[in-house]
C-alpha positions as CSV (number, residue, x, y, z in Angstrom):
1,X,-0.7,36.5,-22.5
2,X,3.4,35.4,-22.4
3,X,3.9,32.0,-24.0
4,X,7.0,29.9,-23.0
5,X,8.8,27.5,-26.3
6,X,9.5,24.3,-25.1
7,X,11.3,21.1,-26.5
8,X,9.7,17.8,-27.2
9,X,11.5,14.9,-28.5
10,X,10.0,13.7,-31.9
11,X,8.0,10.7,-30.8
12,X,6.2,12.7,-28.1
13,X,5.5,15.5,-30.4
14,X,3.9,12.6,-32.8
15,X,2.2,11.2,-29.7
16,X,0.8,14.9,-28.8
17,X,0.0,15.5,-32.9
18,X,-2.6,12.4,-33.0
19,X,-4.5,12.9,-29.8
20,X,-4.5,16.9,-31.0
21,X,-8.3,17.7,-31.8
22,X,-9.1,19.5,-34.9
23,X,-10.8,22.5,-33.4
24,X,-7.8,22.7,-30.3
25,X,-4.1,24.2,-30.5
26,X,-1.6,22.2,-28.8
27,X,-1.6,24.6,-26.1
28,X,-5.3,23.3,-25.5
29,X,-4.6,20.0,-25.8
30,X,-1.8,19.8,-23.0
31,X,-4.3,21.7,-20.8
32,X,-6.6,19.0,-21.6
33,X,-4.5,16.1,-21.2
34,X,-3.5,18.0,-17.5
35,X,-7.1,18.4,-16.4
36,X,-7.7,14.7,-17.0
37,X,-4.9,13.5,-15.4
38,X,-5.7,15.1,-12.1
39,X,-8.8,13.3,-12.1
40,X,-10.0,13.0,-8.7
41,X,-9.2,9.5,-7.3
42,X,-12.0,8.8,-5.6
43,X,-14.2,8.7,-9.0
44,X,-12.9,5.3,-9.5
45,X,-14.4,3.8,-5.9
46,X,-17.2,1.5,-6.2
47,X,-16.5,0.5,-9.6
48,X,-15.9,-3.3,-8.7
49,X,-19.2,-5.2,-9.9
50,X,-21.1,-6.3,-6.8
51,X,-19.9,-10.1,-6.8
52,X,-16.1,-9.0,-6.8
53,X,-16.8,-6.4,-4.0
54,X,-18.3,-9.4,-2.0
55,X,-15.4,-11.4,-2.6
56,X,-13.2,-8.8,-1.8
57,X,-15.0,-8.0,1.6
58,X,-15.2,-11.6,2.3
59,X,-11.4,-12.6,1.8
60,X,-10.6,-9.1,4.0
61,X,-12.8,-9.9,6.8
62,X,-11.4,-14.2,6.7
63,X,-7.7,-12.4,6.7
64,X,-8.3,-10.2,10.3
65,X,-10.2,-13.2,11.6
66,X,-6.4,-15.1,11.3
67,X,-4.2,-12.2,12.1
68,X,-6.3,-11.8,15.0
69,X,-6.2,-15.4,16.4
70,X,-2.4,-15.6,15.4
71,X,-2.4,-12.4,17.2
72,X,-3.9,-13.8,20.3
73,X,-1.9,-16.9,20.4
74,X,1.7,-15.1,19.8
75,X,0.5,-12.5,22.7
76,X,-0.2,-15.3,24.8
77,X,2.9,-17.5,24.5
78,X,4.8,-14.2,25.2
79,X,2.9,-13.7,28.2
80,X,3.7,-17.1,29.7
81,X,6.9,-16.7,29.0
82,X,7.4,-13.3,30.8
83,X,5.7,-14.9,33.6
84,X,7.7,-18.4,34.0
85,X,10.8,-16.7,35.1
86,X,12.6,-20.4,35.0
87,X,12.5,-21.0,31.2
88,X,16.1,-20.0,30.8
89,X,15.5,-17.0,28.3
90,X,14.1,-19.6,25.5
91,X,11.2,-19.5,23.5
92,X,9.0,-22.5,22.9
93,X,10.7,-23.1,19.9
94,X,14.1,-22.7,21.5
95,X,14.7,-19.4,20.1
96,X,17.0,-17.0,22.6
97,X,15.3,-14.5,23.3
98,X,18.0,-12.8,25.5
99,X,18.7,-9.5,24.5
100,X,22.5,-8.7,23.7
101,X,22.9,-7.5,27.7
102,X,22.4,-11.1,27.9
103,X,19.2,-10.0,30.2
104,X,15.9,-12.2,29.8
105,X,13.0,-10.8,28.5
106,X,14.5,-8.5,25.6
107,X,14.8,-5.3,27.6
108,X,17.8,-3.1,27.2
């Protein structure tokens, strides 16, 4: 088997040196640290304790329930706005909403 030299500043090499087992070159050890790195990342799903995961679903679920009504209510003020053709290209808050063709409704 080929073996490659490489340079390691001195710290790092110190760093490798103290989590070096005993029994293990440092050839092992790097191999090592590799294979637990590349840990899957699913192992660390469903480690939240039960109350937190509660909470977590519970603040989630209030969040959509707000987007969603927002949602509604921004769809429908844009919706009575497409249909009052009379409202002079002006939002309820008096924004323009004139596109830079100067054409109502924001369309190129």
């Amino acid at each position: 088997m080929s073996t490659k030299t490489i340079g390691v500043r001195e710290e790092v090499y110190e760093r490798l040196r103290a989590r070096k087992r005993d029994d293990e070159s440092f050839t092992d050890l790097i191999d090592r640290l590799i294979d637990e790195s590349e840990s899957d990342w699913r192992e660390g799903f469903g480690s939240l304790p039960p109350e937190a995961a509660d909470s977590l679903r519970e603040a989630a679920a209030g969040s959509r329930e707000r987007f969603d009504e927002s949602a509604g209510d921004r769809q429908t003020a844009a919706v009575d706005r497409l249909a009052d053709p009379d409202d002079g290209g002006r939002s309820d808050d008096g924004a323009d909403t004139d596109d830079a063709n100067g054409d109502a409704g924001g369309s190129a």
